[in-house]
KEKOL-411530 format. One record per atom (N, C-alpha, C): residue number from 1; residue in one letter; chain; atom name; y negated, x negated, z. Coordinates in pm, whole numbers. Last residue first. Layout:
BEGIN
pos/code/unit/site/north/east/up
NUM/A/A/CA/Y/X/Z .
...
END
This chain:
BEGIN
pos/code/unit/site/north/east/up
147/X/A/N/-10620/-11312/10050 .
147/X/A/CA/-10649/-11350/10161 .
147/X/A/C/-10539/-11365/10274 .
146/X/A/N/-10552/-11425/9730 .
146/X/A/CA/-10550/-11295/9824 .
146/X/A/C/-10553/-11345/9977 .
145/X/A/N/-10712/-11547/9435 .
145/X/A/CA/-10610/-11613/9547 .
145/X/A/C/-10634/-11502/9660 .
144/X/A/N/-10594/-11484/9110 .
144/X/A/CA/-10712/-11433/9212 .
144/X/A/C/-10647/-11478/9359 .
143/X/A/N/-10609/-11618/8812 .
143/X/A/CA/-10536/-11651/8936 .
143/X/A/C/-10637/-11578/9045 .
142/X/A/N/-10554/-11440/8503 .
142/X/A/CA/-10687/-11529/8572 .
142/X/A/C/-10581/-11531/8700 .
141/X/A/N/-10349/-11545/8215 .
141/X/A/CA/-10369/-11498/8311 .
141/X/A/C/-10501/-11539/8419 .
140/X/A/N/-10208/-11552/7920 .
140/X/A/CA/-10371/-11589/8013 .
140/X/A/C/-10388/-11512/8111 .
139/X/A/N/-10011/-11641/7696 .
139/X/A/CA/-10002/-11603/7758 .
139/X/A/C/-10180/-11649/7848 .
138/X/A/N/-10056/-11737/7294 .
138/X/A/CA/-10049/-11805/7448 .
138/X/A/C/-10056/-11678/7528 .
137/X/A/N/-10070/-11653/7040 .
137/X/A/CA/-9894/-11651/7108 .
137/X/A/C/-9916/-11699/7255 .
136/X/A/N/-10294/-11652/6890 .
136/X/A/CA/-10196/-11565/6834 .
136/X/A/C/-10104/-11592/6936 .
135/X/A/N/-10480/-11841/7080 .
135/X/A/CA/-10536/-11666/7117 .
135/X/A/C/-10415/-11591/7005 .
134/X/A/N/-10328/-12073/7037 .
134/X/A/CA/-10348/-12016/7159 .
134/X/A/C/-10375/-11818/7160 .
133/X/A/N/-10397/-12081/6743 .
133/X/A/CA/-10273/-12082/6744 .
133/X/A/C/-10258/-12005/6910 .
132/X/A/N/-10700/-12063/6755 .
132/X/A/CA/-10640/-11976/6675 .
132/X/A/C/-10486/-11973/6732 .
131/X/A/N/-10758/-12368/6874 .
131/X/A/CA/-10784/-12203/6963 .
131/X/A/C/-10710/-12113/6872 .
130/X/A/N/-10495/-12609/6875 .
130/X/A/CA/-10613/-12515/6793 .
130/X/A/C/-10643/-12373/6857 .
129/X/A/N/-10436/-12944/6956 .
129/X/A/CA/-10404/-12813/6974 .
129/X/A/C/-10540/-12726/6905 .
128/X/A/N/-10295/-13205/6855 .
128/X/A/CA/-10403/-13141/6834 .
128/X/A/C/-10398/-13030/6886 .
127/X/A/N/-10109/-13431/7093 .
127/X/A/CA/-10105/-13360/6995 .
127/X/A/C/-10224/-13282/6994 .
126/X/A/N/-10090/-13453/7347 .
126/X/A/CA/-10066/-13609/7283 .
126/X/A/C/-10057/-13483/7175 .
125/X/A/N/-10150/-13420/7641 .
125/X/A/CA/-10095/-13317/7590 .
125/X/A/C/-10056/-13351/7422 .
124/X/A/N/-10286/-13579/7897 .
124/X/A/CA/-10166/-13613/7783 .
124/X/A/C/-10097/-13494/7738 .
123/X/A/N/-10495/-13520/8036 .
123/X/A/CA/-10380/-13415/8062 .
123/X/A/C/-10238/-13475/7945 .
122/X/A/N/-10683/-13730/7917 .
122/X/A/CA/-10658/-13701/8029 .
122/X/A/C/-10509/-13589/8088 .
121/X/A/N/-10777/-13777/7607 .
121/X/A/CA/-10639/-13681/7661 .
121/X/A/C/-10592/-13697/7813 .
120/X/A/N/-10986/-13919/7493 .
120/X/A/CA/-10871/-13993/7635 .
120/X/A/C/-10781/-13920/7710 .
119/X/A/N/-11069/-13699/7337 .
119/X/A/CA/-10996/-13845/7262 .
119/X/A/C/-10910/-13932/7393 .
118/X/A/N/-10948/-13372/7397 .
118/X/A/CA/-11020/-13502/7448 .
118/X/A/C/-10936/-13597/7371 .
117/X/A/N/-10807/-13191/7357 .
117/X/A/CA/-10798/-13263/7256 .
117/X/A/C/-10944/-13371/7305 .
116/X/A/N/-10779/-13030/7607 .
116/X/A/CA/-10658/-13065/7570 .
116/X/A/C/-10676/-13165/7447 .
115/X/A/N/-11052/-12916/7602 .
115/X/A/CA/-11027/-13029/7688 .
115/X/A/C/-10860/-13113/7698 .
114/X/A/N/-11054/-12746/7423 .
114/X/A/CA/-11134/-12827/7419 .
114/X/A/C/-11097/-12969/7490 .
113/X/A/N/-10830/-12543/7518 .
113/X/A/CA/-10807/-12632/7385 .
113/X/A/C/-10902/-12738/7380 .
112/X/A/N/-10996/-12440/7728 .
112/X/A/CA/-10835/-12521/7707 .
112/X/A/C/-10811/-12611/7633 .
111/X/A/N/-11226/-12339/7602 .
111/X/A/CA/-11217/-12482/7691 .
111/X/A/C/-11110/-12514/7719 .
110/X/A/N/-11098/-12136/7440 .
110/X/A/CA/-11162/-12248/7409 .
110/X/A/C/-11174/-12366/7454 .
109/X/A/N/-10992/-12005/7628 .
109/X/A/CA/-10862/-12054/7520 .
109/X/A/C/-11003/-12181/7469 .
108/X/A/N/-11162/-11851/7690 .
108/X/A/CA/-11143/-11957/7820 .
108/X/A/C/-11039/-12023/7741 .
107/X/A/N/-11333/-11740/7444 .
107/X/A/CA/-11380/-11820/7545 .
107/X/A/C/-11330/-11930/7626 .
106/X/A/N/-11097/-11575/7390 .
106/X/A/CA/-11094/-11686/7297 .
106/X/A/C/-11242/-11799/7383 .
105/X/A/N/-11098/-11383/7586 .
105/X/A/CA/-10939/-11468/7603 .
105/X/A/C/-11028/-11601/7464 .
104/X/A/N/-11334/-11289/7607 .
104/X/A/CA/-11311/-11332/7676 .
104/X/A/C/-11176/-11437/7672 .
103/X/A/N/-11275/-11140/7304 .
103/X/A/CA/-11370/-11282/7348 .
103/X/A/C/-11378/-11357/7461 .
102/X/A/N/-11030/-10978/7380 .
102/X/A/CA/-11017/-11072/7290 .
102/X/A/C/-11174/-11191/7310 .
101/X/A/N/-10955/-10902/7712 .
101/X/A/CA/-11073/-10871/7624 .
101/X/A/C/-11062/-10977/7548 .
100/X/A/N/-10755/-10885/7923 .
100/X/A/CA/-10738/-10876/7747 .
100/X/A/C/-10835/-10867/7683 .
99/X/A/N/-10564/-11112/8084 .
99/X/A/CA/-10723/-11099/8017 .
99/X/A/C/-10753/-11071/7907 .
98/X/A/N/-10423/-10997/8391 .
98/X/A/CA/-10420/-11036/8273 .
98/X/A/C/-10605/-11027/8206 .
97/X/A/N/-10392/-11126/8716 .
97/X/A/CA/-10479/-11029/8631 .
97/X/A/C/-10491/-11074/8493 .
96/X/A/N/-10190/-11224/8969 .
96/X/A/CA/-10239/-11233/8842 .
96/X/A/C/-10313/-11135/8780 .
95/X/A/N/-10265/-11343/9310 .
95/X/A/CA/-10234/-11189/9216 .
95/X/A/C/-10244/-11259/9076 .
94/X/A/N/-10100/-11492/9559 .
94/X/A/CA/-10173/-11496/9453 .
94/X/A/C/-10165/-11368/9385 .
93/X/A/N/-10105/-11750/9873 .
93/X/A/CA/-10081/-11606/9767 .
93/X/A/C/-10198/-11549/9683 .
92/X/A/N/-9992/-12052/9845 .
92/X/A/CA/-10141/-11971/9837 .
92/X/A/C/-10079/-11845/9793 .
91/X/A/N/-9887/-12333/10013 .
91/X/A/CA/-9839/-12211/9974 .
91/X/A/C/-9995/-12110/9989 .
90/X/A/N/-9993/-12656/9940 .
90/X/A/CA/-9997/-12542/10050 .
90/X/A/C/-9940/-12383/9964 .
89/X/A/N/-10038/-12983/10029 .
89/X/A/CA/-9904/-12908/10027 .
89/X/A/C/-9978/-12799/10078 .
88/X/A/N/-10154/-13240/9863 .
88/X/A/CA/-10210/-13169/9978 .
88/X/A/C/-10089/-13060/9971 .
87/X/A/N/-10146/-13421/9623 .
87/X/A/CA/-10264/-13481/9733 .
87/X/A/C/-10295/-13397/9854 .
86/X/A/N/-10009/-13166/9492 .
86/X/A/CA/-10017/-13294/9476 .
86/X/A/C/-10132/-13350/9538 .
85/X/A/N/-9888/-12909/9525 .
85/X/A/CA/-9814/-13013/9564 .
85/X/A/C/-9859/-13151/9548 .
84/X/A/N/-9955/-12554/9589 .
84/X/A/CA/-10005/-12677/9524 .
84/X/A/C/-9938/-12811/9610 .
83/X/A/N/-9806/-12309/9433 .
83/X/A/CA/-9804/-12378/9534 .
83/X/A/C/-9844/-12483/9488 .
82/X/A/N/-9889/-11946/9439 .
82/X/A/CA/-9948/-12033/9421 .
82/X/A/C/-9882/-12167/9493 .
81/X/A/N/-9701/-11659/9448 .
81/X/A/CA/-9746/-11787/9571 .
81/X/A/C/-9730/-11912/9424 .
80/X/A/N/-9787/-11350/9363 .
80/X/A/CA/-9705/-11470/9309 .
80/X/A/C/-9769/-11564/9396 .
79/X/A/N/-9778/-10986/9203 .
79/X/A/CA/-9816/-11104/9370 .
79/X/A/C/-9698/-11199/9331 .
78/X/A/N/-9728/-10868/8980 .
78/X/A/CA/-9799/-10940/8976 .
78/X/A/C/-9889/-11113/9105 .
77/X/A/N/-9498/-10785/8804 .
77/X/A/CA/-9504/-10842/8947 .
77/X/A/C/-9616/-10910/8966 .
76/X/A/N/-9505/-10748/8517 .
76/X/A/CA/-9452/-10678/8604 .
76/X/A/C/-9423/-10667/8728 .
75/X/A/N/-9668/-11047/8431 .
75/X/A/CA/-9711/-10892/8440 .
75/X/A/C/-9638/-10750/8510 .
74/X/A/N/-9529/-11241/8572 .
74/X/A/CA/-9655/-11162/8672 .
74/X/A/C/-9710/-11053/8597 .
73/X/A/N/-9256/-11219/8400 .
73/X/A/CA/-9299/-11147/8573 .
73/X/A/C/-9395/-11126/8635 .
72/X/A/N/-9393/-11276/8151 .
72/X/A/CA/-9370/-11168/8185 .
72/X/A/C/-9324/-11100/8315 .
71/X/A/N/-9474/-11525/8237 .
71/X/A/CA/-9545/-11414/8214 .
71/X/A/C/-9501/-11298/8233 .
70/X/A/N/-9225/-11654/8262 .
70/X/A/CA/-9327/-11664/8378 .
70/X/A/C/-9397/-11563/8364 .
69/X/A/N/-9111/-11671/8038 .
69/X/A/CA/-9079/-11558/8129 .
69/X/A/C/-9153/-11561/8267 .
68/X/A/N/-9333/-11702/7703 .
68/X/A/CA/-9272/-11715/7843 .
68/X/A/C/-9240/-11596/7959 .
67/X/A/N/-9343/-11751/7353 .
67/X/A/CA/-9329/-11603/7445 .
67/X/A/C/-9239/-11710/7619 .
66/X/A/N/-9605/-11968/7342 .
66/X/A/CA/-9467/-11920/7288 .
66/X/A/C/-9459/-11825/7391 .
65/X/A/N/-9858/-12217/7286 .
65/X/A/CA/-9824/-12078/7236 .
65/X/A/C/-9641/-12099/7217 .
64/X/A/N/-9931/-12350/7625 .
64/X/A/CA/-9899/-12336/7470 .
64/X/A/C/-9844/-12216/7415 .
63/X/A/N/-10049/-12124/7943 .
63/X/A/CA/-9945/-12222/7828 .
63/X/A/C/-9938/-12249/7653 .
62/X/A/N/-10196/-12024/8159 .
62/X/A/CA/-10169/-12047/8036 .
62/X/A/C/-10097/-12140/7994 .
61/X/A/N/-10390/-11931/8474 .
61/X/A/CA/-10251/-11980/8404 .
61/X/A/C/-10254/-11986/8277 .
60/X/A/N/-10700/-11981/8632 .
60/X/A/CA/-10609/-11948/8497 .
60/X/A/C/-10478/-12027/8515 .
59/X/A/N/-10960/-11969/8810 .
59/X/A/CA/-10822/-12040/8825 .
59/X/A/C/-10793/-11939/8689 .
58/X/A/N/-11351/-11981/8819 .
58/X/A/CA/-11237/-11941/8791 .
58/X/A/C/-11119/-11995/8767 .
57/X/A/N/-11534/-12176/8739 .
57/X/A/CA/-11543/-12123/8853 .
57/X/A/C/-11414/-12027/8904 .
56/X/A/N/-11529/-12248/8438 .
56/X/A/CA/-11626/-12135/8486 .
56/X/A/C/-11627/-12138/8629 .
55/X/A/N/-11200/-12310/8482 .
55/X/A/CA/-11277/-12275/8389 .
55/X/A/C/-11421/-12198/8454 .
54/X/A/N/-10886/-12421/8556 .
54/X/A/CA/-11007/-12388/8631 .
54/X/A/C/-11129/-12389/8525 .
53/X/A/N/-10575/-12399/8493 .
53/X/A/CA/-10693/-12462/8454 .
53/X/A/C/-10839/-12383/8573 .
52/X/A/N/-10263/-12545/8570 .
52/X/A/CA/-10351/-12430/8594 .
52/X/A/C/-10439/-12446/8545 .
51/X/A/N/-9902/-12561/8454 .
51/X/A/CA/-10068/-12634/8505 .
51/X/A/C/-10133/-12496/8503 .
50/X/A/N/-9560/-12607/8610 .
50/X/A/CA/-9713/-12531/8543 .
50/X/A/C/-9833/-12589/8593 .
49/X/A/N/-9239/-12510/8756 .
49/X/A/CA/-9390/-12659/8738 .
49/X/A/C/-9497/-12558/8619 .
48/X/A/N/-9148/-12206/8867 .
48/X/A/CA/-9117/-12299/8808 .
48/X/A/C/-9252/-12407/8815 .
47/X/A/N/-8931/-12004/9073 .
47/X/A/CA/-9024/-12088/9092 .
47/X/A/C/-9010/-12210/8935 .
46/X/A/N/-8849/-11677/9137 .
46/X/A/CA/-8796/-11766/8987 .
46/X/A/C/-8952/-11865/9034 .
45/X/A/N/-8717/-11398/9302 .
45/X/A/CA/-8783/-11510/9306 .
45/X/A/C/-8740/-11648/9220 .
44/X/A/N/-8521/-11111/9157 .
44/X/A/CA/-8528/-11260/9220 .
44/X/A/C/-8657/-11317/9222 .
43/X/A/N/-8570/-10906/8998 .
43/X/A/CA/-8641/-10899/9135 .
43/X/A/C/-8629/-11028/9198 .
42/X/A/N/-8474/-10909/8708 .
42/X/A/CA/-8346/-10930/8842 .
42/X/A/C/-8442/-10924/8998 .
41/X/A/N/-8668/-10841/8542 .
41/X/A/CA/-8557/-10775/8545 .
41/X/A/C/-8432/-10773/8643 .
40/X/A/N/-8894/-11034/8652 .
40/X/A/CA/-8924/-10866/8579 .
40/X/A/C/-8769/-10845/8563 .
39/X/A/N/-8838/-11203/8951 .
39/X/A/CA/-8786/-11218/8836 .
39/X/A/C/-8850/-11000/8768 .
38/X/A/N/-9171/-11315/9125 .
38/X/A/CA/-9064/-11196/9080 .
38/X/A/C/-9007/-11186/8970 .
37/X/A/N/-9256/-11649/9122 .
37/X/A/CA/-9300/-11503/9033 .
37/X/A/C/-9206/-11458/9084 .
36/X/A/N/-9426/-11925/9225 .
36/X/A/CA/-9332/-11863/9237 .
36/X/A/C/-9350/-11723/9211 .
35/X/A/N/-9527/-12205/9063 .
35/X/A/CA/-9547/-12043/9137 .
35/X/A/C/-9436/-12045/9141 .
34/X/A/N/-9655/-12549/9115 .
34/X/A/CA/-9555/-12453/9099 .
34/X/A/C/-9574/-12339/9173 .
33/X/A/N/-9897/-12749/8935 .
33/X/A/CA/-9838/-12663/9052 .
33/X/A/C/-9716/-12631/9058 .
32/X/A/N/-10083/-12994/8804 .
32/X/A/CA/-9957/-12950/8817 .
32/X/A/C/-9946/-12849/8961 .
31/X/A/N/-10292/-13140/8784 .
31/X/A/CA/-10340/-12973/8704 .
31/X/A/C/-10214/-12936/8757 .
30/X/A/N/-10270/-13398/8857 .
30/X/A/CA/-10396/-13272/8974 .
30/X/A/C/-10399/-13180/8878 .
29/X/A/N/-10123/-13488/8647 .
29/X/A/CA/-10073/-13440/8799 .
29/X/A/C/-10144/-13377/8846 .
28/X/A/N/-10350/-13498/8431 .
28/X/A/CA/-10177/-13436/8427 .
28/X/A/C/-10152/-13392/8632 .
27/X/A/N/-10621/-13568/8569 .
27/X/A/CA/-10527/-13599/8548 .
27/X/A/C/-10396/-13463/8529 .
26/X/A/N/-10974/-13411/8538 .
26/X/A/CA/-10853/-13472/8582 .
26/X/A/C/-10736/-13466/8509 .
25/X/A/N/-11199/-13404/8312 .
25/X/A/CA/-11101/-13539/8372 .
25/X/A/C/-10985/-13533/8464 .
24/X/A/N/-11217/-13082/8372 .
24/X/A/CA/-11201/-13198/8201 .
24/X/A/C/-11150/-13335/8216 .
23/X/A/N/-11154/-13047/8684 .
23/X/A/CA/-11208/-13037/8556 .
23/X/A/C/-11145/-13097/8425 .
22/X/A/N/-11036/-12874/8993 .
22/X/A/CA/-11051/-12934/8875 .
22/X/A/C/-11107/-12919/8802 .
21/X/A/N/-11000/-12781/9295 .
21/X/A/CA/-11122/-12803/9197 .
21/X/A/C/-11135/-12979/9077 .
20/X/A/N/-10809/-12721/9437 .
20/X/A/CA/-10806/-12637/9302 .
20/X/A/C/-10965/-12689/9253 .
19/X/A/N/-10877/-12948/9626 .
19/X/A/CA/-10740/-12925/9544 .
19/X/A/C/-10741/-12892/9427 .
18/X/A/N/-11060/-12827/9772 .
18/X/A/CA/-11103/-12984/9661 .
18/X/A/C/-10974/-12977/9532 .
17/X/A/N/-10938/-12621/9857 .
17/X/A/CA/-11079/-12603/9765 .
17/X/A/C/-11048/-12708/9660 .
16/X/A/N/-10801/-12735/10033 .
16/X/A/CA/-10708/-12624/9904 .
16/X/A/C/-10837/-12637/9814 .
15/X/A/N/-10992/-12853/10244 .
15/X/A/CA/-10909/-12931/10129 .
15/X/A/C/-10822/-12838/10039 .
14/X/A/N/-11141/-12645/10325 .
14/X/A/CA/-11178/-12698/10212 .
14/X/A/C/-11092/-12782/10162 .
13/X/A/N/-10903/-12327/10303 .
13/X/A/CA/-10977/-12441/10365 .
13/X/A/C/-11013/-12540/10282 .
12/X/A/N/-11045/-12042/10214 .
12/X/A/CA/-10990/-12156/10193 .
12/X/A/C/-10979/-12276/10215 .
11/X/A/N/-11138/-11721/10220 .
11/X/A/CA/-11189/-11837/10274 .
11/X/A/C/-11051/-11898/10291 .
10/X/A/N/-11143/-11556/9923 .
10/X/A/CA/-11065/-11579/10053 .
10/X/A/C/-11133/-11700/10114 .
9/X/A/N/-11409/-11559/9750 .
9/X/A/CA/-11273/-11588/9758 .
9/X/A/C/-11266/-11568/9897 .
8/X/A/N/-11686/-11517/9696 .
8/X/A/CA/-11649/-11449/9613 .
8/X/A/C/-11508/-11455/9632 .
7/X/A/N/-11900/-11647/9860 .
7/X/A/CA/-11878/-11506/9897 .
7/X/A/C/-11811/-11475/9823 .
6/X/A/N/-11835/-11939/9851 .
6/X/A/CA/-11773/-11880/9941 .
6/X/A/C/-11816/-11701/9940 .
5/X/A/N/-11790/-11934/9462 .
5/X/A/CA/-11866/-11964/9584 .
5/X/A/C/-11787/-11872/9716 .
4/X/A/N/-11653/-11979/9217 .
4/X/A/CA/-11656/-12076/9320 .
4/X/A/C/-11714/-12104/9483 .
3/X/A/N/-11513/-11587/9188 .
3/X/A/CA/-11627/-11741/9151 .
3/X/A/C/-11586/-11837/9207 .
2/X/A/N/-11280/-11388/9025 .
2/X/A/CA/-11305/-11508/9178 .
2/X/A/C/-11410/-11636/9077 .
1/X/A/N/-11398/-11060/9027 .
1/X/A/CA/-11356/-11186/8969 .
1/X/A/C/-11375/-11297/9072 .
END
C-alpha cells in the first residue's frame, strides 16, 4: 500500500509531493487532475478532469454514485498517467487497485463524504452527500504511483 513516507513510494520530487498532499481544506482546484485510462473496449487512450482524495496517507479515485467509464478502464487496464495540472505540471504513472473489502471501502467513503459536507464545503460539492448512497453505486480505487 502507498503510505506518505519516503520508504513506501517511488521517490517523487518534492514539489509532486506538496502537490498530492491534500486535505479537508483544500480547494476544488488542488483536488482536480486528469488521467488518462485505456479505453476497456476500444484500447484508446480516454483522458478525462477528476478529483482525487488523499486519505490516511494514501491517493484514491472516486466519484459520486453512478456507473462510470473511467472505472471501468482501470479495472480492465489498470496502468493510467496520473496528471496533475494545478500549481505544478507533471505526468505520473499510475496503477489502480480496486478496494473491495466492504469496511475498508465504507472507512475511506467515510472521510469522502465527511469532508464533502463540511459547513464551508471547501470542494463546493453544494449538496448533502451520504456514506450509504457512496458504498451502494460509487466506484474506489487506491492510486499506487509506479516508479
Amino acid at each position: 500500500m502507498i503510505r506518505d513516507d519516503e520508504h513506501d513510494h517511488p521517490l517523487l520530487p518534492p514539489e509532486v509531493l506538496r502537490a498530492l498532499d491534500i486535505d479537508r481544506h483544500s480547494t476544488a482546484w488542488q483536488r482536480t487532475v486528469d488521467i488518462t485510462t485505456t479505453g476497456a473496449r476500444t484500447g484508446r487512450p480516454r483522458r478525462i478532469e477528476i478529483w482525487f482524495h488523499k486519505i490516511e496517507g494514501r491517493w484514491y479515485l472516486s466519484s459520486t454514485p453512478a456507473r462510470r467509464s473511467w472505472y471501468a478502464n482501470l479495472l480492465a487496464h489498470p496502468r493510467f498517467v496520473f496528471h496533475l495540472k494545478h500549481g505544478i505540471r507533471a505526468d505520473l504513472p499510475a496503477i489502480a487497485v480496486p478496494v473491495p473489502d466492504p469496511t475498508e471501502r465504507r472507512r475511506i467513503f467515510q472521510h469522502i463524504v465527511d469532508d464533502f459536507n463540511q459547513p464551508h464545503d471547501p470542494a463546493r460539492v453544494g449538496r448533502a452527500q451520504h456514506v450509504e448512497d457512496w458504498l451502494a453505486a460509487s466506484p474506489l480505487l487506491e492510486i499506487r504511483f509506479a516508479a
